[in-house]
N, C-alpha and C positions, 0 to 999 in steps of 0.2 A: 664045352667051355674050353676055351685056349689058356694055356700056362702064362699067354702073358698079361694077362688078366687078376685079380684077387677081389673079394669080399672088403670090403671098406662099409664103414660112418663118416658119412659126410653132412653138412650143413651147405645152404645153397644161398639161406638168407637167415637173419638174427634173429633170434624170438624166442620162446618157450621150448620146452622139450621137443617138439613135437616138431622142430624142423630136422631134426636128426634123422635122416633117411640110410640105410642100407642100401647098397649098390654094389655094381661092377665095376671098377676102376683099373688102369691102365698099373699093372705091376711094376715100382721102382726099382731103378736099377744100380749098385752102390759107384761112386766116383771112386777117386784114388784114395785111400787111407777110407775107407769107408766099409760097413759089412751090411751086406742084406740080413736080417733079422727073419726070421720063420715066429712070427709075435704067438705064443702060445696063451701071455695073457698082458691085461692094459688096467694102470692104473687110471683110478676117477679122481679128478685132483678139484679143489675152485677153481685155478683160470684157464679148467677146460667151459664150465658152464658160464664165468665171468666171460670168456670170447664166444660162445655161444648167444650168447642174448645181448652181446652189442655193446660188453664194458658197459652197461648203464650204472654200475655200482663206481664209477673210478672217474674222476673229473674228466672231460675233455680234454684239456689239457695233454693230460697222461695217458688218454688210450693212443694203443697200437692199430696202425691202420692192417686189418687183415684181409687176406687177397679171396675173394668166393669164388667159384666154393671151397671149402678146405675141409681136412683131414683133423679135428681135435685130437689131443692126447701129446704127452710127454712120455708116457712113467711103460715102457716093455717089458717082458722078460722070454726068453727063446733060444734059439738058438740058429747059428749063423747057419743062413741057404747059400749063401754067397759072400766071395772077396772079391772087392776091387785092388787095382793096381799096388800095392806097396802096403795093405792093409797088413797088419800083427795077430788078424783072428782067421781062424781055420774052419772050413765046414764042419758042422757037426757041433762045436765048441756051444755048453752053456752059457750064456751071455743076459744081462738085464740093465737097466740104465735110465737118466733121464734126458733126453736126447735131446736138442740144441735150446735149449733154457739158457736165456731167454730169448722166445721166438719159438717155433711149432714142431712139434717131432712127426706127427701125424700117427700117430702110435696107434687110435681106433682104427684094426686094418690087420688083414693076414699078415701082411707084409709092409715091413718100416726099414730103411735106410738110416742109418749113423755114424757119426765121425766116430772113427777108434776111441777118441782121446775121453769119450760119452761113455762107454761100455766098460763096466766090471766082469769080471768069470764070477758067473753065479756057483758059491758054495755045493758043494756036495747034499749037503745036509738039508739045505732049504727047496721048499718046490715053486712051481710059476706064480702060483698065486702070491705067494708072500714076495718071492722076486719082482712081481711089477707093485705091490704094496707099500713098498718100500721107499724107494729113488726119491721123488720131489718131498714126502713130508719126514722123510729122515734127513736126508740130505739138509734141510731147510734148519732141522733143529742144531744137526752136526757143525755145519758150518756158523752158524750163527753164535753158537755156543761154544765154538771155536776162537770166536772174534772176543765178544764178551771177557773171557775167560774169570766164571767166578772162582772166587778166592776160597779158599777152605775157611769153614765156620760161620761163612753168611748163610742169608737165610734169601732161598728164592722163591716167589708166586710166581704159578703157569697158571694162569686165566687160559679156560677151555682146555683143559690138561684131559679129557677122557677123549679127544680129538684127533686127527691123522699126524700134526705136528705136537699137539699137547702130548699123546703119549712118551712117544718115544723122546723129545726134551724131558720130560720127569725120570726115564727110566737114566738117560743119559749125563743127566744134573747126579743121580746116586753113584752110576758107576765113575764118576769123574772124581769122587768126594769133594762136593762142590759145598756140601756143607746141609742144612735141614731145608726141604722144599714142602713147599706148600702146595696143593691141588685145588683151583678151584673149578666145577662143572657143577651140575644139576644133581640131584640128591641118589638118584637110582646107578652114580657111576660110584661111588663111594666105595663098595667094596674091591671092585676092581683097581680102583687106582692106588689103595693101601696097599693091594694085592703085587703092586709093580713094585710098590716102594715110600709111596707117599709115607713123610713124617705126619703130615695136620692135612685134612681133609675141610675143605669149607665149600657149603649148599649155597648158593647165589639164590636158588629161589627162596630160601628159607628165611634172609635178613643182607644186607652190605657187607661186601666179606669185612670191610673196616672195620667193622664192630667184633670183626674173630680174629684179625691179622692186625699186628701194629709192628709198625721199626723195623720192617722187611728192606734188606739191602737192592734187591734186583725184581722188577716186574717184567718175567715174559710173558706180553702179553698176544696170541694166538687168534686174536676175534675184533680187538677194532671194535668199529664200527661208533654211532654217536653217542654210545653210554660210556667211551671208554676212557672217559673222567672220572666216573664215577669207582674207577679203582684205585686213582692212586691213594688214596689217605692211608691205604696198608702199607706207604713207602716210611721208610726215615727222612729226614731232611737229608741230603747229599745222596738218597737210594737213586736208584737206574730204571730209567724205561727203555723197554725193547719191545717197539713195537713190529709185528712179524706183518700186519696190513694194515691199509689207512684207518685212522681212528680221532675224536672230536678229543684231544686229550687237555686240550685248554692251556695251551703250550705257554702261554706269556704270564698264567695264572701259576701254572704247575713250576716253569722256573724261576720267577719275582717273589711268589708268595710262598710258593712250597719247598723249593731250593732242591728242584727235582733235577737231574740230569737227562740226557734225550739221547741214546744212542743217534748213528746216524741217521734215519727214515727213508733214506733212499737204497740202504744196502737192501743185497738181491741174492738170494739164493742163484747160484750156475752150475749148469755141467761140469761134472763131474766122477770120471773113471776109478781116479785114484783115491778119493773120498769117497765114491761108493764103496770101494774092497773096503777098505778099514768099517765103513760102518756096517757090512755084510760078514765080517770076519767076527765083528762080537755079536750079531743076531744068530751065527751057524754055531757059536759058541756058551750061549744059551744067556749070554748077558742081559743080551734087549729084545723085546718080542714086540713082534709085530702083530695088531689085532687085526685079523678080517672080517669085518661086521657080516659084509653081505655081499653073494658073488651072481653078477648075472652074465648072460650068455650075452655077445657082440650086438646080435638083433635086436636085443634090448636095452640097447644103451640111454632110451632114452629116459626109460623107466631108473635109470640108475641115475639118471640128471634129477630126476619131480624127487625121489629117496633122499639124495642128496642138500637139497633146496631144502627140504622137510627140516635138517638140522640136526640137532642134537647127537648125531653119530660117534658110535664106539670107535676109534680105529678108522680104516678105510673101508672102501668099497672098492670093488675088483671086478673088472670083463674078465669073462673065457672067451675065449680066443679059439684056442685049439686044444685038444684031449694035449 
């Protein structure tokens, strides 16, 4: 085998797990302000498997056209093989990030190329697993909940709170003092999510959380999709939707009748270097923890996509890459 070569996941065409192929690909090489990445491990995010099978979850409209075959993956963590020209990261240097969001990092792969401005110094304290665990569904909760900014003494619902972005907004809603948060997921995360912080736990399979939740100021809501009407009646009149992906929320119903407000629905989680340290600085510090449900080896990426689709997941899901 030639060095300029690497182990890659690639897709050639959209479909099910199972276009996911293992290969040899052509080793990148970093431009200026760029660092070659030695990917020790890759996070599994949705709009790796949503660009895997073709956006069919995302109206026309809104999909991105993506070029075949390519490279899935955002979320790295490693450490730099190489600097391009005027790059600030040094061989050797730990490093993890979520790399050109939005748009494709190609992260499934020995080797990933990224802008500086992408990459945090991974903590001492933390290791590869939790470093590529991290980036897209922290970052997503950080920045978002950055935007929002709730007020001390309300009261917020995280719909799918035992999730890659539910957890760490619940853990990051407490250490913010954002005021009492609610958790809603399926009845078997309960003790974990009280375990992070949860004030009030509510089972979705069990009854409408509306029937447990009432005159809730903020719903973040983490899942969308066509039920996700069926949450707000936990708001107050004047409460707040944030929705994190598309959702049937009944928008002319929910502001006329309900006198709900709609964050904006087109903000977007980005790259981000200097919001990854800040949200890696309180994870190495033991504020917010990152779960890792379940780790599989690169080969089997695609077995990580069918787990995935499965649902109901603790946390994330994480490639090994490399020891």
């Amino acid at each position: 085998m030639t060095t300029d070569t690497m182990w890659a996941v690639r897709l050639h065409t959209f479909g099910t797990p199972d276009v996911l192929v293992r290969e040899r690909v052509p080793r990148p090489a970093p431009g200026p302000g760029e660092a070659l990445v030695r990917v020790h491990a890759a996070g599994v995010n949705p709009p790796d498997w949503y660009a895997r099978s073709g956006f069919g979850n995302i109206p026309a409209e809104l999909r991105p056209a993506l070029p075949l075959p390519m490279i899935p993956g955002s979320d790295v963590s490693g450490t730099v093989a190489a600097a391009g020209p005027g790059s600030i990261w040094e061989v050797g240097d730990r490093v993890h990030g979520m790399i050109r969001f939005p748009g494709w990092g190609s992260g499934y792969a020995e080797y990933a190329t990224a802008p500086d401005a992408h990459l945090a110094r991974l903590p001492d304290a933390l290791d590869h697993l939790t470093g590529a665990a991290l980036p897209m569904a922290g970052l997503t909760a950080y920045q978002y909940l950055r935007r929002l900014r709730p007020a001390p003494g309300t009261t917020t619902v995280v719909n799918g709170a035992a999730g890659g972005v539910g957890h760490l907004a619940l853990q990051l809603l407490r250490a913010g003092g954002a005021g009492r948060v609610v958790a809603v997921a399926s009845g078997g995360h309960e003790s974990f999510l009280r375990d992070l912080g949860a004030d009030h736990f509510v089972d979705y399979t069990a009854g409408p959380a509306a029937d447990a939740v009432h005159d809730a100021d903020l719903l973040f809501d983490t899942v969308g999709g066509p039920d996700a009407h069926l949450l707000l009646p936990v708001l107050r009149r004047g409460g707040r939707v944030a929705p994190v992906f598309l959702g049937d929320y009944r928008t002319e119903h929910a502001v006329g009748e309900l006198g709900l407000v709609f964050d904006d629905r087109m903000w977007q989680v980005r790259s981000s270097g200097p919001d990854l340290a800040e949200l890696a600085a309180l994870v190495a510090a033991g504020t917010v923890r990152v779960a890792v449900t379940g780790v599989f080896p690169l080969a089997e990426a695609a077995a990580a996509h069918r787990r995935a689709e499965q649902g109901h997941l603790r946390g994330k899901l994480v490639l090994r890459v490399a020891d």
